[in-house]
Structures are given as C-alpha cells and as structure tokens.
C-alpha positions in Angstrom: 0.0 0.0 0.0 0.8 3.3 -0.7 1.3 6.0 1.9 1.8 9.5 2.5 4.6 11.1 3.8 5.0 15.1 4.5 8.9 15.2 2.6 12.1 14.1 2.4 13.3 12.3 5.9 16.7 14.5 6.6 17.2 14.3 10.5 19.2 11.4 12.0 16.9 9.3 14.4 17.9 8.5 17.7 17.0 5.0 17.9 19.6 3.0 16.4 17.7 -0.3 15.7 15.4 0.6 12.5 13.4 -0.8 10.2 13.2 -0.3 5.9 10.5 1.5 4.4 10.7 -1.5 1.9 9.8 -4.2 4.2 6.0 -5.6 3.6 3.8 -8.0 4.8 1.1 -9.3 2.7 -2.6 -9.7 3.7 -2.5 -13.4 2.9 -0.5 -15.3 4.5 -1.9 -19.2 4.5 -3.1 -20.2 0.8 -3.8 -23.7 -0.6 -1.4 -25.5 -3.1 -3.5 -25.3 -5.9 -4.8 -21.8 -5.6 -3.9 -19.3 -7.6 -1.7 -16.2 -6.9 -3.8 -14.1 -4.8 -4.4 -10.4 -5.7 -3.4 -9.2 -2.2 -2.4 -6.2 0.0 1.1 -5.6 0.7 1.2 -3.5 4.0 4.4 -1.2 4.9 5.8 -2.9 8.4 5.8 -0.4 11.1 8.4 0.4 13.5 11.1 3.1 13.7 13.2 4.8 10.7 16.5 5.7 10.1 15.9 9.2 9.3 13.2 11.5 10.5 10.8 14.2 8.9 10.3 16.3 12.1 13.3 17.9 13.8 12.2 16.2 17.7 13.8 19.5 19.4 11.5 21.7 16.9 8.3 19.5 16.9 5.1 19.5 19.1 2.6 17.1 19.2 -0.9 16.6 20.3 -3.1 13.5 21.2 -7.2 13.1 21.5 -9.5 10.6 22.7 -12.8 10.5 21.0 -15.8 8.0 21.5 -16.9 5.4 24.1 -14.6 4.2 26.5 -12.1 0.9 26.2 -9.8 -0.4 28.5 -6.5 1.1 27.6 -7.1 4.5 26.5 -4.4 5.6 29.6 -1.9 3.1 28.8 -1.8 4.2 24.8 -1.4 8.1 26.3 1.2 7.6 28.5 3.5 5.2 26.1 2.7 7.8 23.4 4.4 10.6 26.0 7.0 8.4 26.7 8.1 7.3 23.3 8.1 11.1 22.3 9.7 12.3 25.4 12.8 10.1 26.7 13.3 7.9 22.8 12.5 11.0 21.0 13.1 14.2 22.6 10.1 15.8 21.7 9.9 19.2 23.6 6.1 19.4 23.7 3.0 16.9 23.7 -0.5 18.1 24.1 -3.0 16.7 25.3 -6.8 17.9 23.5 -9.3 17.3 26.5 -12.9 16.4 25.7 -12.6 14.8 22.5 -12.5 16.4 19.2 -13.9 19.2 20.6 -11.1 20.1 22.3 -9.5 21.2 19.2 -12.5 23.7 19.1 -10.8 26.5 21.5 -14.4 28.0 21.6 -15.9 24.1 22.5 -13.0 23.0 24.7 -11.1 23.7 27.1 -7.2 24.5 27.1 -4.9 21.5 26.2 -3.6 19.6 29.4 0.4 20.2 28.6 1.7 16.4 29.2 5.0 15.5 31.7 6.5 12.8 32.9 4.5 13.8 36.6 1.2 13.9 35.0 1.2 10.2 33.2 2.7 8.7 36.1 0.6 5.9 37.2 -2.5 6.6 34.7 -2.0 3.3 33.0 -3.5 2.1 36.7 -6.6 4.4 36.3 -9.3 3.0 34.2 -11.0 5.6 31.3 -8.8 8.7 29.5 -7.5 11.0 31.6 -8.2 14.3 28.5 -12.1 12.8 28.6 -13.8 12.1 25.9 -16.6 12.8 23.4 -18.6 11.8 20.5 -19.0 13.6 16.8 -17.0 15.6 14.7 -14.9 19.3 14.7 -15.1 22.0 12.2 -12.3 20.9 10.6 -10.8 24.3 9.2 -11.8 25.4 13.0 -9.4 22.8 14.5 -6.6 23.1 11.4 -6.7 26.6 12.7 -6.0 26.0 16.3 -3.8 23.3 15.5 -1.5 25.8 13.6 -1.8 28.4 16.2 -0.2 26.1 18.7 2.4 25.1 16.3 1.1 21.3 16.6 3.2 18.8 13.9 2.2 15.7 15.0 -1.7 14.6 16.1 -2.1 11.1 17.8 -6.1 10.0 17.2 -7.2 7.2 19.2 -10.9 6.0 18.1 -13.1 4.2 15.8 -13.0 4.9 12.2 -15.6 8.1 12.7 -12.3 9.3 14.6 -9.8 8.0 11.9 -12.1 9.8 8.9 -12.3 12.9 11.4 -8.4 12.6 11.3 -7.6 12.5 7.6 -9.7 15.2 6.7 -7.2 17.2 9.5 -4.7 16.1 7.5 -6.0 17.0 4.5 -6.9 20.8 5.2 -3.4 20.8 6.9 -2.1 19.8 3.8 -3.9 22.1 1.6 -2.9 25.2 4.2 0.5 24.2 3.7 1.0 23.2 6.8 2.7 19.9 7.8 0.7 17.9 10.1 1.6 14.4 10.5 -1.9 12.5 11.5 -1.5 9.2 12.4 -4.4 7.2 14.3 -4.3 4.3 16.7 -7.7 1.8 16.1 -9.5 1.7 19.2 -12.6 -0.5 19.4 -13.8 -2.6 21.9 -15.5 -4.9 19.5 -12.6 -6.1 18.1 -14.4 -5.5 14.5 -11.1 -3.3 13.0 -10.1 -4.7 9.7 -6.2 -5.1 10.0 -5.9 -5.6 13.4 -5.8 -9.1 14.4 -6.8 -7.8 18.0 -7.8 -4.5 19.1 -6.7 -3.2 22.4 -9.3 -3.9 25.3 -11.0 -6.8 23.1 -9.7 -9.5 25.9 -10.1 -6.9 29.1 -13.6 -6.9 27.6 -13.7 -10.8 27.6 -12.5 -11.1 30.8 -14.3 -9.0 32.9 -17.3 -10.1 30.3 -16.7 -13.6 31.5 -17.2 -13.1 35.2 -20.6 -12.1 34.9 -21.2 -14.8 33.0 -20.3 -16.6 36.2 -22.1 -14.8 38.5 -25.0 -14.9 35.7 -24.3 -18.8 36.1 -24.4 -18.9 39.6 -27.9 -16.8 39.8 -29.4 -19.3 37.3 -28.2 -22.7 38.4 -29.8 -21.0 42.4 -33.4 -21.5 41.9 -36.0 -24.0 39.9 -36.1 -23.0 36.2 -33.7 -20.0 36.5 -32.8 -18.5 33.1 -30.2 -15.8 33.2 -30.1 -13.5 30.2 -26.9 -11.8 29.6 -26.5 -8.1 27.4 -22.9 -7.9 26.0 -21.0 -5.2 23.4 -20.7 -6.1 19.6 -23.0 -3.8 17.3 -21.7 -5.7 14.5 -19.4 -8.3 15.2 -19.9 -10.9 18.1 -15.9 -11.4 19.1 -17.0 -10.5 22.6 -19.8 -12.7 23.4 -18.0 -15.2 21.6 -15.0 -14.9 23.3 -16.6 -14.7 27.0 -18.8 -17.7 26.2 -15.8 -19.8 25.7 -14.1 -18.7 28.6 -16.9 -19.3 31.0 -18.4 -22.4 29.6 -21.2 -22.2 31.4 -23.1 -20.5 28.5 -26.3 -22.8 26.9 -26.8 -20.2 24.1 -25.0 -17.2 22.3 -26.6 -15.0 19.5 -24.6 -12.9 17.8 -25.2 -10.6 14.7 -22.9 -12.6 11.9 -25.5 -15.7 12.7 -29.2 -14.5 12.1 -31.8 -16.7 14.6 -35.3 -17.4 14.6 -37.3 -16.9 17.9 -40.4 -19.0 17.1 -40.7 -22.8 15.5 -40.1 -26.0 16.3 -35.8 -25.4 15.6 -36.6 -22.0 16.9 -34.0 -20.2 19.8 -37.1 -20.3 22.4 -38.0 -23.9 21.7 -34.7 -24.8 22.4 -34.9 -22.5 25.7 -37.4 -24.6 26.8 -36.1 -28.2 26.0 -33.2 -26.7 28.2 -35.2 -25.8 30.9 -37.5 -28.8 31.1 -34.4 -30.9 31.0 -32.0 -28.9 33.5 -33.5 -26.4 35.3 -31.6 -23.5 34.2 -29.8 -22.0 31.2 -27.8 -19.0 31.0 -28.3 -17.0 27.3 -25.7 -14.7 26.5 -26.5 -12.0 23.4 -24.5 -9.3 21.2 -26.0 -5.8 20.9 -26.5 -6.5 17.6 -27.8 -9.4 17.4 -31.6 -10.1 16.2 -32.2 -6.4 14.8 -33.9 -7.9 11.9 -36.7 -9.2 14.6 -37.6 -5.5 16.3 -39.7 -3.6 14.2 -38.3 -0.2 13.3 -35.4 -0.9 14.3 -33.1 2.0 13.2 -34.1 4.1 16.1 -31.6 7.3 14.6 -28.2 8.0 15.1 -25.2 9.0 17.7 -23.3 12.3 17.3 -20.4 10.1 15.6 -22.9 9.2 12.7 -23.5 5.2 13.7 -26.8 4.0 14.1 -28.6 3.4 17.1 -30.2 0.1 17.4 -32.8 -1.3 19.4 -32.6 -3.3 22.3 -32.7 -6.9 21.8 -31.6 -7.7 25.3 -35.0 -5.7 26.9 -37.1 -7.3 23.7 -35.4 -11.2 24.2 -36.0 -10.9 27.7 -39.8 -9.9 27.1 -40.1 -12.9 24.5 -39.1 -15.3 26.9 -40.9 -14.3 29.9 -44.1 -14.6 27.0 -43.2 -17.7 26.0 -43.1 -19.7 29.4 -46.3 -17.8 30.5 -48.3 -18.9 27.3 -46.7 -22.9 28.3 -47.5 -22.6 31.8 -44.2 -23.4 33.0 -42.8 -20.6 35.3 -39.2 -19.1 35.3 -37.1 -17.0 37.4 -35.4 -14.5 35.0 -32.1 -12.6 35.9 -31.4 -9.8 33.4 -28.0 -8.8 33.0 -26.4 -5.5 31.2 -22.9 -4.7 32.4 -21.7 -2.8 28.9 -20.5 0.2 30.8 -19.0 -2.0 33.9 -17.0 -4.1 30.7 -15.3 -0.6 28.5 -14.8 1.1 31.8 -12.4 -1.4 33.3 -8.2 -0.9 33.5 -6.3 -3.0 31.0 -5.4 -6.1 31.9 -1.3 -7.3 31.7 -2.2 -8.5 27.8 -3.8 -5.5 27.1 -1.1 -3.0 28.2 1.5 -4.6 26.1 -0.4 -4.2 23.1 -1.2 -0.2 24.1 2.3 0.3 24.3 3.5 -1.3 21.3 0.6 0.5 19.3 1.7 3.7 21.1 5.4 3.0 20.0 5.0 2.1 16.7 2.6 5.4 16.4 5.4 7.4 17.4 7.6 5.9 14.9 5.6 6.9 11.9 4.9 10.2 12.8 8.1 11.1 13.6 8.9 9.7 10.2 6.9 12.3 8.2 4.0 9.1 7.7 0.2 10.3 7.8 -2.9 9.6 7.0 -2.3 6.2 8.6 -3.4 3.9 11.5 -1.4 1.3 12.6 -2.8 -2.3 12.2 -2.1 -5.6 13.3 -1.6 -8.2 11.4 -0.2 -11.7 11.3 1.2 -10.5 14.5 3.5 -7.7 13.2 2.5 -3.9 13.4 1.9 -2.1 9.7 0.9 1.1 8.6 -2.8 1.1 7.1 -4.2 3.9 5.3 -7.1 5.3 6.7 -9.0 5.2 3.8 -8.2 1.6 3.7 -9.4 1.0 7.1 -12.5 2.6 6.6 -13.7 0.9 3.3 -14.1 -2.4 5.6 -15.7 -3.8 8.7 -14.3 -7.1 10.2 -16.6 -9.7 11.6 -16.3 -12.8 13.0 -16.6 -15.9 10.2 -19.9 -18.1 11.4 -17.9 -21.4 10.0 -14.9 -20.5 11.1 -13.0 -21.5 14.5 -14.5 -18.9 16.5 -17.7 -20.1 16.3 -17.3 -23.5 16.3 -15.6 -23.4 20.2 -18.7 -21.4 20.7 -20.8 -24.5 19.4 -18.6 -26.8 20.9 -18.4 -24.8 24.7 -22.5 -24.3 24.6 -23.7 -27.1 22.9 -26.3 -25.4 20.6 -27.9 -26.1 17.4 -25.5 -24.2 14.5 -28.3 -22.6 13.5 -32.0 -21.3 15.0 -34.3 -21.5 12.2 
C-alpha cells in the first residue's frame, strides 16, 4: 500500500535499531497449493526509521480521545508521551481534552500540557485522563487552532468516525501548507477493526465479560427454572460474546449478529430454551448488541453524534419474548437480566492488554516522527503495519460463522448451529 509522507526524511533518528521502508507483509499469509496467486495487499511494516521528517527539538505534538470508552485509553497516552519524550526528545506533547472538541478553542477547554508527573501511574486508572466525546470538529476550525499552537504531530485514538475525522485534518493541513503528521491508533472494543488481528481492550472486555457470566451462572443454576439472560458489546461483530462464552463455559446459548436466529418454531431459539429448561432447570443465554435487529420492528431508532446508528434493544425485547413464551406454556421461570456494557469498557487494562497499548503507542510514534500520515497502525499476522485510513474505513471485520471462533462457541454451549 501506498502511503503518505509530509517530505524528504533529513534528521538522524535516535533509535539505532530501524526498520526499511521497503519491508511488507502481505494480507494473505496461508493459501492452498493449488490456488492461484492471490491479488493481495502488501502492508508497509511499522516500526522506527533511520531518518526523520520532524526535527524532535522543533516538533510538538498533540493527542485526543474521542468516543466510548475501552480499556486502555491511559496506557496508549502515556506510552505515546513516553516514546516522544525520553526515545525521542520531543519538547512538547498536548494533550486535547474532551474529544474532538477540544481542538475547538471556543468548545473545549485549554490542552492539558503532558510531563513525565502527570502520566505517572495513569495506565493504573481506568478511562482517559483528556475525557472524551462523541461527533466531529469543524475541521478548518481545528486546522486553525492546530497551527496556532504550532502542533506537527496529532495522535487520534478512536473508531474509524475518529480516523475519517483525522484525515480530513490532514488533508486541510495539507492544503494550508502546513505539515501535520496525523496518524491514528484503532481503538474499538469490539474487536471489529479490519487489519488488526486484536484490538486493544478486546480480551479486558472478555474477561471482565466472563465473570458475569459466572455470577449470571451462579444466579441461574440457584433457583427452579432459572434463566439468566446476559447483554454484552458487539453492534456488529460478536468477538466478545464469543470470546466470554468460551471462557466461561457455562453459556447454553449465544446470538450474535454474523448468525441471524429465529425466535419462534419448532428449531426456533425459544424452543430450544425450553427443551433446556425442562431438561436442566436453568440456562444461562448470552447475546450481542447487535444481534436479532432484523426481529424488532423499526429498528433503526436514529443515530449518535459520531454518525453510527442506534439500534434497538434486543436484550430488553429477548428478555420480554421469553418471559411470554413460558407464560403462554405454563411453566414458570425466574429471569435474571444482565447488562454490564458500561461496567466491561470502563475497566483498567489487563497485563495483555497494556503490552499491546504500548506497542501500538510505539509504533505510532515511529511513523509520525517519520513524516508518515494519514495512517493507522494495524495488526496483522502479529506484526505492526501502517494502514491507510482510507483503507481501514472501506471495511468492517466480523467474526466468520464457519470458522474456528464459532465452532468453540458450538462446541463450549452445545447449541444447534443454526435457529431457524
């Protein structure tokens, strides 16, 4: 892939172990023996250059948090600061508080001036310490502040609203003739990034996902016919529910949005309830965010300040259906509703997690420093590359329905492949 750099790298870097800009890594990486020659994506490997675009005693740089909240955001800040303080020498890093509209002066407030006293111990602290917000800036607005504070370098971390919101910085940066290195690190804790094998707080989510599937076991498996009904995060991909399913393995059924379901019928998800209940007593039912939208009417109910849509809840309408069903068959159930979305993004990182922070952090630094933007930086067949964000964009990952993922589901719940 192609990528854009602000000029000609002419300073010396300070790190003496470097990487080409020649190396690649191809999208594909397993192929059969009799397929053809894929058409595939070569991605430049990230990491740090021998020569830099920005001058690190002449360059300051900014970083922003924007949208929900995932494990991490703290550990990404402070390995950013550190990478551009003590590798780099960087004499300045802001950081934008509130979101994009912190680069709004007449929105936000002043930017928090980052030291090595400040990010002490925030990688402990769950959240971002600069807050956060949804939606976009007026972009010439921002360019303008951005250029008024002498910014070079702007770390985003956020979803892809927040990487688009980025390279249109860059791109009325470029057009004022002012060079503005933007380079964005993913943040999603849905794990649905294309690129990015794992996003940062995907297995914090699972974790702390997976206890209340414990404690949703425990409630269940407590009483005569207990059902326990649990809520998690994935609008469009189900890594999370997946993923917490087979770490408890207590879960009887997970619906997730990549597998449609049926409620009613005799291979129907509620039939199956019941032949669980009758037969064991309990069942614990885990379920996506987006899962089942194709069964509420109306169900584009408008959309968030960042432009996605807001969907209706299935976890409030399954619950309903259930309770319905074992009225209308006389057999009564104890339900236990569970919904701990905000208790899962609002945890710290755990140990796994804050590695990966700090290498995306690192190898963010890198490219910026390089004169690279426009970029995020992926994760691929477990190396760091540079993605363009117009790549990253174009695509959403989800998780394969016949592929491993969701056959340990199958395997760790037991369930029918499909409910239909």
């Amino acid at each position: 892939m192609n990528l854009t750099t602000l000029g000609p790298a002419q300073f010396p870097s300070p790190i003496h172990r470097t990487v080409s800009d020649r190396l690649r890594l191809p999208e594909i990486v397993l192929q059969g023996p009799d397929a053809p020659p894929p058409t595939e994506l070569q991605f430049e490997l990230a990491g740090p250059r021998a020569q830099l675009f920005f001058n690190p005693k002449e360059t300051r740089a900014g970083v922003v948090t924007c949208g929900g909240l995932c494990p991490g955001l703290n550990d990404v800040i402070r390995s950013l600061f550190l990478e551009l303080h003590y590798a780099y020498g960087v004499k300045d890093v802001l950081g934008f508080r509130g979101g994009y509209q912190g680069l709004d002066p007449a929105r936000g407030a002043e930017p928090i001036v980052l030291t090595p006293e400040f990010v002490d111990g925030i990688h402990q602290e769950a959240g971002t310490v600069l807050g956060t917000s949804r939606g976009p800036v007026d972009t010439k607005i921002a360019v303008d502040n951005l250029i008024r504070l002498g910014v070079n370098i702007l770390f985003t971390i956020g979803g892809d609203g927040t990487q688009r919101g980025g390279n249109d910085l860059f791109q009325e940066a470029k057009r004022r003739g002012h060079a503005l290195a933007v380079v964005g690190i993913p943040k999603t804790i849905d794990n649905d990034v294309p690129f990015v094998t794992r996003s940062f707080g995907y297995l914090t989510a699972v974790q702390e996902a997976a206890k209340v599937l414990d404690r949703a076991h425990t409630e269940a498996r407590s009483v005569e016919n207990g059902i326990s009904l649990v809520k998690l995060m994935g609008r469009h991909a189900g890594f999370i529910a997946a993923g917490a399913t087979v770490a408890s393995q207590d879960v009887n059924f997970t619906l997730v949005p990549e597998v449609p379901f049926r409620l009613e019928g005799d291979r129907g998800f509620l039939a199956a309830l019941k032949a669980r209940i009758l037969k064991r007593r309990h069942a614990v039912v885990v379920v996506a965010e987006g899962a089942g939208q194709d069964l509420l009417a109306n169900s584009e109910a408008g959309r968030d300040a960042s432009g996605n849509v807001k969907l209706k809840d299935i976890g409030l309408f399954l619950r309903d259906q259930i309770e319905t069903c074992f009225k209308a068959a006389r057999v009564p159930v104890v339900m236990r509703y569970f919904d701990p979305s905000y208790l899962v993004r609002s945890s710290p990182a755990n140990s796994e997690d804050s590695i990966l922070c700090d290498l995306f952090a690192r190898y963010a630094v890198h490219a910026a420093m390089a004169g690279k933007t426009g970029l995020v930086i992926g994760y691929l067949h477990n190396q760091f590359i540079h993605v363009p964000i117009e790549l990253l964009t174009s695509r959403k990952k989800t998780m394969d329905p016949n592929g491993f993922a969701w056959s340990a589901v199958l395997a760790a719940t037991g369930q029918p492949e499909r409910f239909d």
